[in-house]
PyMOL CGO cylinders between C-alpha atoms (Angstrom):
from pymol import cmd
from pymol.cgo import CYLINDER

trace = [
    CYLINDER, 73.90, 94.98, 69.33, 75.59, 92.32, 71.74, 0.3, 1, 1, 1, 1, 1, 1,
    CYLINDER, 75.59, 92.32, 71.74, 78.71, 92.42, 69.26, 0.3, 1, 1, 1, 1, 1, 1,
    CYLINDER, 78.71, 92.42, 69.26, 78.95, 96.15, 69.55, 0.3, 1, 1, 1, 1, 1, 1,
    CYLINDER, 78.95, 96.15, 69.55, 78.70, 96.16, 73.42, 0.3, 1, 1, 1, 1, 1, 1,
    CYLINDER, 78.70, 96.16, 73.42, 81.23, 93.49, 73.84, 0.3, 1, 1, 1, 1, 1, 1,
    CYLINDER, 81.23, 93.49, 73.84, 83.60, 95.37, 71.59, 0.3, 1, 1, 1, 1, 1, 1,
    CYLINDER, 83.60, 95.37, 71.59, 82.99, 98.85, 73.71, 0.3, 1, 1, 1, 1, 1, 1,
    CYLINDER, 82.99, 98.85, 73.71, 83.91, 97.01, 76.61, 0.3, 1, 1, 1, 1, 1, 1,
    CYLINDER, 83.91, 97.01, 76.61, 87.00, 94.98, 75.34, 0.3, 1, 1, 1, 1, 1, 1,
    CYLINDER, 87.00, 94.98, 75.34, 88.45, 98.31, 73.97, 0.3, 1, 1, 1, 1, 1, 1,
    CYLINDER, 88.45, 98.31, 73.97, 87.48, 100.22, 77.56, 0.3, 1, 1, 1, 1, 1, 1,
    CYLINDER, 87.48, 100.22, 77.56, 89.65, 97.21, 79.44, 0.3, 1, 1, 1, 1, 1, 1,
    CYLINDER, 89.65, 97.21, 79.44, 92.59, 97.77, 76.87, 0.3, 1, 1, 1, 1, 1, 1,
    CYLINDER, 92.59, 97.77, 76.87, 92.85, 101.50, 77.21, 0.3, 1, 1, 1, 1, 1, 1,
    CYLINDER, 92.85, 101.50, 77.21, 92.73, 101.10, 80.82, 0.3, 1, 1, 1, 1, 1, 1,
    CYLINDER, 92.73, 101.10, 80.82, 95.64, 98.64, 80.93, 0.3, 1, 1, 1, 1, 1, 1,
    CYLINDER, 95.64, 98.64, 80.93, 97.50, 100.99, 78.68, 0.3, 1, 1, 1, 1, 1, 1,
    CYLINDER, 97.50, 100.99, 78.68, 97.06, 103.93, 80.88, 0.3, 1, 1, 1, 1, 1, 1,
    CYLINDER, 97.06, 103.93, 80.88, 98.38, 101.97, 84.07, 0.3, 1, 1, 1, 1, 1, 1,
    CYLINDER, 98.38, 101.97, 84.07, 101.64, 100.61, 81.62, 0.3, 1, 1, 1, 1, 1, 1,
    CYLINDER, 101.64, 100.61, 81.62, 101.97, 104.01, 81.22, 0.3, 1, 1, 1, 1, 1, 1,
    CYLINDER, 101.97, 104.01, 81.22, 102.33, 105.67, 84.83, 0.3, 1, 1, 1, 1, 1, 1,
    CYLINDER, 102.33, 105.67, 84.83, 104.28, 102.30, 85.53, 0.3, 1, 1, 1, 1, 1, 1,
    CYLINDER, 104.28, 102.30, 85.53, 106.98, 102.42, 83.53, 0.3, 1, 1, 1, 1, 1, 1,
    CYLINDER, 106.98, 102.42, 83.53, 107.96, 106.40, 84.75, 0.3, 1, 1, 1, 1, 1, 1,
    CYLINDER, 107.96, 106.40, 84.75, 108.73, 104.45, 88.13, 0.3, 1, 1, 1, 1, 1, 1,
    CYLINDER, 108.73, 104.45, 88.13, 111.10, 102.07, 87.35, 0.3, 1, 1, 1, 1, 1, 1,
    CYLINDER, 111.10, 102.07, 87.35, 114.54, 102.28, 88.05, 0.3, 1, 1, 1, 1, 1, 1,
    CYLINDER, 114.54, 102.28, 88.05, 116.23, 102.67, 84.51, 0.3, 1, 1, 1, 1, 1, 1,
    CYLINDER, 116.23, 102.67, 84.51, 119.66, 100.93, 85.79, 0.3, 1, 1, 1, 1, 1, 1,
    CYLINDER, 119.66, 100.93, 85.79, 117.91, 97.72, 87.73, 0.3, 1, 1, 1, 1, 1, 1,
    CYLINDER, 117.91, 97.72, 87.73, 114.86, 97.77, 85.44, 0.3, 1, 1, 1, 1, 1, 1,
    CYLINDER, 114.86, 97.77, 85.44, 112.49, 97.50, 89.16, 0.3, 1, 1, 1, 1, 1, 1,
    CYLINDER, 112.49, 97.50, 89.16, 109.95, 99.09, 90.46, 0.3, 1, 1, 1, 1, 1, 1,
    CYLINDER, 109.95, 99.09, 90.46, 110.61, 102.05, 92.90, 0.3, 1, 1, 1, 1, 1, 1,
    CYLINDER, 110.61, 102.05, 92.90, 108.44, 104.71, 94.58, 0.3, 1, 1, 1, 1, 1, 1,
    CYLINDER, 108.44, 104.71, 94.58, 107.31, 107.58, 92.09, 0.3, 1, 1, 1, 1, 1, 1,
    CYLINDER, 107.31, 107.58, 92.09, 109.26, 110.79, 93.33, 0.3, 1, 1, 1, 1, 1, 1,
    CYLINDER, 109.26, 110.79, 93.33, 106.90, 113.76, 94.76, 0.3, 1, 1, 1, 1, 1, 1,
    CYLINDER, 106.90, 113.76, 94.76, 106.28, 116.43, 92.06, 0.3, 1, 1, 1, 1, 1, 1,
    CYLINDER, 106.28, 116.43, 92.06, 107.69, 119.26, 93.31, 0.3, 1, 1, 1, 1, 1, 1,
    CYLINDER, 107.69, 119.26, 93.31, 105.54, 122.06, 94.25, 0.3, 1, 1, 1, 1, 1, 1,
    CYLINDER, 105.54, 122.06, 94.25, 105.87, 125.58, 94.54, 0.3, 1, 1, 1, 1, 1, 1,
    CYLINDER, 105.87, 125.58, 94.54, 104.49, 128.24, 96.94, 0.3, 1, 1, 1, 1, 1, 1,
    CYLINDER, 104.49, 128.24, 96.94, 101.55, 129.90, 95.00, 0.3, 1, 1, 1, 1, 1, 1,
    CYLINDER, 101.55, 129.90, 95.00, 101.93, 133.19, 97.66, 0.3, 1, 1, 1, 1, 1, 1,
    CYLINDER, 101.93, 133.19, 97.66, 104.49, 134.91, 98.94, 0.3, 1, 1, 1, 1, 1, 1,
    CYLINDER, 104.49, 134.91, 98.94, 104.79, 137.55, 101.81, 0.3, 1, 1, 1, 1, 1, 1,
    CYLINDER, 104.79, 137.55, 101.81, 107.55, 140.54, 101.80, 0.3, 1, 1, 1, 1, 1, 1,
    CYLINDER, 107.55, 140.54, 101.80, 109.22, 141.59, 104.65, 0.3, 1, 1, 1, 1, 1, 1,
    CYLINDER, 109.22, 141.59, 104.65, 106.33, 143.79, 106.05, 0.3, 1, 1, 1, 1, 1, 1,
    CYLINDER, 106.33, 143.79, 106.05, 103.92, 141.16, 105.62, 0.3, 1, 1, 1, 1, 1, 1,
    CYLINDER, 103.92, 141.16, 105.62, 102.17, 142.13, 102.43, 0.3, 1, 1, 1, 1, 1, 1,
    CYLINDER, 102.17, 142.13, 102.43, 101.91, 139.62, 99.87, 0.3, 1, 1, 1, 1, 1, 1,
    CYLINDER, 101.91, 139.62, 99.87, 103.97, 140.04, 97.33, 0.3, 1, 1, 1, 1, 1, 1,
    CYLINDER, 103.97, 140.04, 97.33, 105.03, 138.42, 93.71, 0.3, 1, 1, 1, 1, 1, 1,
    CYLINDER, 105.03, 138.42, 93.71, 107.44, 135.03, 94.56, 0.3, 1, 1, 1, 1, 1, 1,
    CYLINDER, 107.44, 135.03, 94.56, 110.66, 135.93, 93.38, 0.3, 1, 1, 1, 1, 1, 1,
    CYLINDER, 110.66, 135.93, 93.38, 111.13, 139.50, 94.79, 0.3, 1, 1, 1, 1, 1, 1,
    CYLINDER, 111.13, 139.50, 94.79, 114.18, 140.48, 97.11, 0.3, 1, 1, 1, 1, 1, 1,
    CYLINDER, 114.18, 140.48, 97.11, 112.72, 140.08, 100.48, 0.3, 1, 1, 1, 1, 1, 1,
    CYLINDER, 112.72, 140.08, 100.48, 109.97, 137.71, 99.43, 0.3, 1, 1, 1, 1, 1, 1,
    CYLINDER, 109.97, 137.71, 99.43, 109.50, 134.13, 101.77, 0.3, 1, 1, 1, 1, 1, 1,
    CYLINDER, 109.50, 134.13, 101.77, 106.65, 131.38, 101.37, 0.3, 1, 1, 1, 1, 1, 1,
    CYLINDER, 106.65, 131.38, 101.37, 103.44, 132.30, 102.87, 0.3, 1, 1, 1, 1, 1, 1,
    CYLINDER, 103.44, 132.30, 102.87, 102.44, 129.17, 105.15, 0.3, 1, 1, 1, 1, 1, 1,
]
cmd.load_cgo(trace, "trace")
């Protein structure tokens, strides 16, 4: 029983210092090999408005970012 619990929490410990390797290496600078700040996922409007005001599908002549 103690061997078991030992072993579920060894194997918790290593899969959580895998994940954080993980989103740490995507912000490294691949020509000076350091660390730099994680770029902002770019996002994009989820409505749009057309010219009169209506919403309208993102993409459409006219159409602008609702805010």
């Amino acid at each position: 029983m103690r061997q078991g619990l030992i072993l579920s929490v060894v194997a918790a410990l290593s899969l959580a210092l895998a994940a954080g390797n993980v989103s740490a290496t995507s912000c490294k600078d691949p020509k000076t090999g350091k660390f730099i700040k994680c770029p902002a996922p770019a996002t994009k409007p989820t409505k749009c408005r057309s010219a009169d005001g209506k919403f309208a599908k993102c993409g459409t002549p006219g159409a602008k970012p609702a805010s």
